[in-house]
C-alpha positions in Angstrom: 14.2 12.8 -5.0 13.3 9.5 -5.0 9.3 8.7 -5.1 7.7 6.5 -2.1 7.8 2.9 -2.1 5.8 0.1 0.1 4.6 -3.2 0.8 1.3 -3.6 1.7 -1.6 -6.5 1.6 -4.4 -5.8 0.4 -7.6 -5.2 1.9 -10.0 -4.2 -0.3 -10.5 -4.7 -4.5 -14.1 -3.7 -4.8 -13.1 -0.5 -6.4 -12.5 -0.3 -10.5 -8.9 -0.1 -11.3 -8.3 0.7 -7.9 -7.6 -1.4 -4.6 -6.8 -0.3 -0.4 -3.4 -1.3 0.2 -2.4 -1.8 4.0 1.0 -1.1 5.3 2.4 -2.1 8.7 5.6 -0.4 10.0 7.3 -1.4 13.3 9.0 1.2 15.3 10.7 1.1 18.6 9.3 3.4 21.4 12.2 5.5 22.8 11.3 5.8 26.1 9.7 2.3 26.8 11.8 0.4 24.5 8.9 -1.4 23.5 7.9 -2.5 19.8 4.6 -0.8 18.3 3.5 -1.7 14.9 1.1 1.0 13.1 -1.1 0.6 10.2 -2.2 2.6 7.1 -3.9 2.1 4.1 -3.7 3.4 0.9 -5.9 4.2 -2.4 -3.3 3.1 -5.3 -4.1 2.3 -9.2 -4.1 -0.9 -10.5 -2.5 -0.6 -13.7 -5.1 -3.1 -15.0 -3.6 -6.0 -13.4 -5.6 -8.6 -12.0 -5.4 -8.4 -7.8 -7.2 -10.2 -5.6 -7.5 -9.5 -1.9 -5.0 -11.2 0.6 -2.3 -10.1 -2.5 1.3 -9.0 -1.2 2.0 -5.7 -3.8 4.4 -3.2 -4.3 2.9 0.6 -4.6 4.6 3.8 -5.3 4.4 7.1 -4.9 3.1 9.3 -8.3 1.1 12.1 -9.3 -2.7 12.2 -8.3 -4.9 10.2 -10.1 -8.0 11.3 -8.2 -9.0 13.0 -4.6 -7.5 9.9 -2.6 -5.5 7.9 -5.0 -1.7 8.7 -4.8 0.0 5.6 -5.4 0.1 2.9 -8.2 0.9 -0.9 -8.3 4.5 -1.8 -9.2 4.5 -5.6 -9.3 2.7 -8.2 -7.7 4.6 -10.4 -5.1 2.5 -12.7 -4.0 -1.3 -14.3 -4.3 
């Protein structure tokens, strides 16, 4: 099976190798027909490269690195 992938802005680089990655997905209501867009964010390794906040990345999905961190930076799309 194929692992997790998203893209996400991110919100927070305080962290040592590790940054909070914020992904938005639309979905349509079924009853109301109306759009709602829900966030989450995510803990994900940085592989040491060098992200700033306000970055577009690509995370995905691998083993556990720590309590929270599930995901790991593929590529960096934008600043």
């Amino acid at each position: 099976m194929a692992a997790k992938t998203f893209i996400g802005k991110i919100v927070s680089a305080k962290m040592q190798n590790t940054v909070s990655v914020e992904v938005e997905r639309a979905y349509r209501h079924k009853l109301y027909k109306k759009t709602i867009v829900r966030h989450k964010k995510y803990l994900a390794d940085t592989n040491d490269h060098t992200i700033t906040e306000g970055a577009i990345v690509k995370i995905q999905e691998c083993r556990p690195i720590s309590k929270n961190k599930r995901f790991r930076v593929i590529e960096k799309l934008t600043s």
